[in-house]
N, C-alpha and C positions, 0 to 999 in steps of 0.2 A: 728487563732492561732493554732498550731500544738500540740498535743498531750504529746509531747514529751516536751514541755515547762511547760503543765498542771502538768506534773508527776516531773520534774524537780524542779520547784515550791513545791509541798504539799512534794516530801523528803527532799528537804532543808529543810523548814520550820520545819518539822519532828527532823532531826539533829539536828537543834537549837534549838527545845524544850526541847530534852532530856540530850542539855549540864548541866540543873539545874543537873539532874543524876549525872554526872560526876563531877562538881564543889562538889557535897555533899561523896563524895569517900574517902576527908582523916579522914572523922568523923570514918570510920571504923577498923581506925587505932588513934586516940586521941584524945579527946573532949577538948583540950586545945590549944585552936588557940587561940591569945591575942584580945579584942579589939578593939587593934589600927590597925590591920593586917585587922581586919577585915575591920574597918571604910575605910582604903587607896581602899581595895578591892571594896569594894562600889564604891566610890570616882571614883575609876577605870571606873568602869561597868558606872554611871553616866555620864561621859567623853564623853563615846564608842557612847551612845546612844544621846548624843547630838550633836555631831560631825555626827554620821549616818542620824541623822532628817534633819540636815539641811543641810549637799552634797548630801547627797541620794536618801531625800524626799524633801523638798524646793525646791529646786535650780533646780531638773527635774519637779515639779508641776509648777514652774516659767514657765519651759522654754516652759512648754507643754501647758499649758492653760491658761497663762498669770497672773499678779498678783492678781486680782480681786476674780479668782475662787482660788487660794495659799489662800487668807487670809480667805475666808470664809471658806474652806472646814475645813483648819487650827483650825480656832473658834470653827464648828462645832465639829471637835472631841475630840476637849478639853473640851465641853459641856456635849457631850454625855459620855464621860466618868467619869464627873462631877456626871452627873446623877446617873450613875449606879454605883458608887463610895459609894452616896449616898443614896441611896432605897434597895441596894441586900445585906443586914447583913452579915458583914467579921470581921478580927479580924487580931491586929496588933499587937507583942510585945508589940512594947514599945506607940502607939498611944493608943492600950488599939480597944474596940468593938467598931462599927462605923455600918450606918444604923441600920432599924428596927430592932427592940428586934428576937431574935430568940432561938428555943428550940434546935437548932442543937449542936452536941459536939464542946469545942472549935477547937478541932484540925483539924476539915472540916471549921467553920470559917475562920480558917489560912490559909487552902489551897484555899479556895474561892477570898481569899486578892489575894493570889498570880496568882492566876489565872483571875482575872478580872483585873489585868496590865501587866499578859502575852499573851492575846489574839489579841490586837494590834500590836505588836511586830509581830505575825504570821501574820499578817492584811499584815503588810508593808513588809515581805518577800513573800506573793502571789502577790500583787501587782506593786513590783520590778520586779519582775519576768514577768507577768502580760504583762510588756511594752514592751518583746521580746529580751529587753538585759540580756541576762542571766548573762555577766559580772556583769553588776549593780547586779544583783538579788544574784550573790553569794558573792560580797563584803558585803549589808545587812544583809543575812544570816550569815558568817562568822562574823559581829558587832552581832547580836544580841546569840549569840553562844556564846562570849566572854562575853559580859556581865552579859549571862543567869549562867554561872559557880560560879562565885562571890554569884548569889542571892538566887543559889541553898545551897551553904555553910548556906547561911544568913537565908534560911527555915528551914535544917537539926540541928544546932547548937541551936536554942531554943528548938524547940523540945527533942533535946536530954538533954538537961536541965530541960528537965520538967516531966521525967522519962520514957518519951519512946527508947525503944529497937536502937539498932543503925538499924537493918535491916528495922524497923519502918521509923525510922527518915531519910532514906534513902530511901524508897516505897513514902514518899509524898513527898519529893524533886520531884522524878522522876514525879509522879502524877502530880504536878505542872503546868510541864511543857506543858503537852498533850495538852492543849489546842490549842497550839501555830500551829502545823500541822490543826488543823480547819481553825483557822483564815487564814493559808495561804490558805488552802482550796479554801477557800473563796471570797479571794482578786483574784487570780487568773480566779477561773471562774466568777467572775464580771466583770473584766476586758477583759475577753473574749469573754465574748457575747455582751459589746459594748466600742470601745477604749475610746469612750466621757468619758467615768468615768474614764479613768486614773487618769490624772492629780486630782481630786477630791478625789479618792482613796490614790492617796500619799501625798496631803495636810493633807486628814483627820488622815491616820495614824501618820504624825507629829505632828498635834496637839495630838492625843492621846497619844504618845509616850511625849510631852515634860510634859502632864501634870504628869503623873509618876514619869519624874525626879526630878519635882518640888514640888512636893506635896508628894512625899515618901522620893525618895533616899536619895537625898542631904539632907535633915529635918536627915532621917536614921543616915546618915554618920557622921552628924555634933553634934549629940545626946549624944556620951558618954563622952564628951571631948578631941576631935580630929579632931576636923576642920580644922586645918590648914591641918595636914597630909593627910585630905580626899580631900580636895581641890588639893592638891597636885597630887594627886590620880585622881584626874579627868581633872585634865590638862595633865596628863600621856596618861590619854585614851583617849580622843579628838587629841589628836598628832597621837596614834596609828592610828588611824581609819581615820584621813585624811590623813596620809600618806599611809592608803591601797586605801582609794579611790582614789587618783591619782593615784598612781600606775597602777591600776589593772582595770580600767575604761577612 
């Protein structure tokens, strides 16, 4: 794999971590976003990333290692992110603290939530990339870019609610994101040093990726009373995002 693919990879990845940044930008102009603006916007981002897991990630772990290793790797990262969901102490608006008790402040709690369901999203943009279509690897990137804007709002706006500075509430948005350039990091030079683990690499990030949307977003979106409109909101984004994937791949 060429160099130029490795670097390709961790700045995509990079990009789309730092949309959280960007999505949290109208906080610094008004802390009155409704929501139901918000819940659609979820909805949205929810969409993006289910529509991305399974043209992006499925359907090339299909094609590449047959269904047997799709389902398992699938399992697997929905397990492992089960796990770490479960043991590494985070904190969620509205789900309230989750894992071990912990003395840390809540507002690294917060950032820890968000960042141990943005680390697989980098996962599956190095290893898009990873497979030597860079095509693929920047449709990914560009889904998880889009939906990372939505969840950077969704960090920025509690926090500004809960009496931090907007320049605050806008340094851990961005924070948030960082992770997401590792994970690509990551996927990429895995997949580099040996192609067997592709196909494994893009199942697992599926399942990691779908347990997020299942276990956060959609619960998120549907929370304040506006389900319909977040539903609505995420059949928006699955349209977007399978129509960039044909398109552009």
């Amino acid at each position: 794999m060429s160099t130029e693919i490795i670097w390709l990879g961790s700045i995509a990845s990079l990009v789309a971590g730092f949309a959280t940044g960007v999505g949290a930008i109208p906080i610094l102009f008004t802390r009155r976003i409704s929501d139901r603006l918000l819940d659609v916007m979820l909805g949205f981002s929810a969409g993006v990333m289910l529509a991305a897991t399974s043209f992006s990630l499925i359907v090339p772990a299909i094609d590449l290692g047959g269904p047997f290793i799709a389902v398992f790797g699938l399992v697997l990262g929905a397990l492992v992110l089960h796990l770490v969901d479960r043991f590494v102490p985070h904190f969620h608006p509205f789900l309230g603290a989750e894992g071990p008790p912990s003395g840390l402040p809540r507002v690294w709690l917060f950032v820890l939530a968000i960042t141990i369901h943005n680390f697989p999203e980098g996962l599956a943009v190095g290893v898009s990339f990873g497979s030597g279509d860079v095509a693929a690897g920047l449709v990914i990137a560009t889904a998880i870019g889009l939906q990372n804007m939505p969840e950077g709002l969704a960090v920025a706006l509690p926090l500004l609610r809960e009496g931090y500075s907007k320049g605050k509430s806008l340094w851990y948005a961005i924070l948030t994101g960082v992770v997401e350039p590792v994970g690509g990091l990551l996927g990429v030079a895995l997949v580099s040093i040996s192609q067997p683990i592709l196909p494994w690499g893009l199942a697992f990030a599926a399942g990691a990726m779908l347990f997020v949307v299942s276990d956060e977003m959609i619960p998120e979106s549907h929370r304040k009373g506006y389900a319909r409109e977040a539903t609505f909101g995420l059949i928006a984004g699955f349209v977007v995002m399978m129509l960039l994937d044909v398109i552009f791949t």
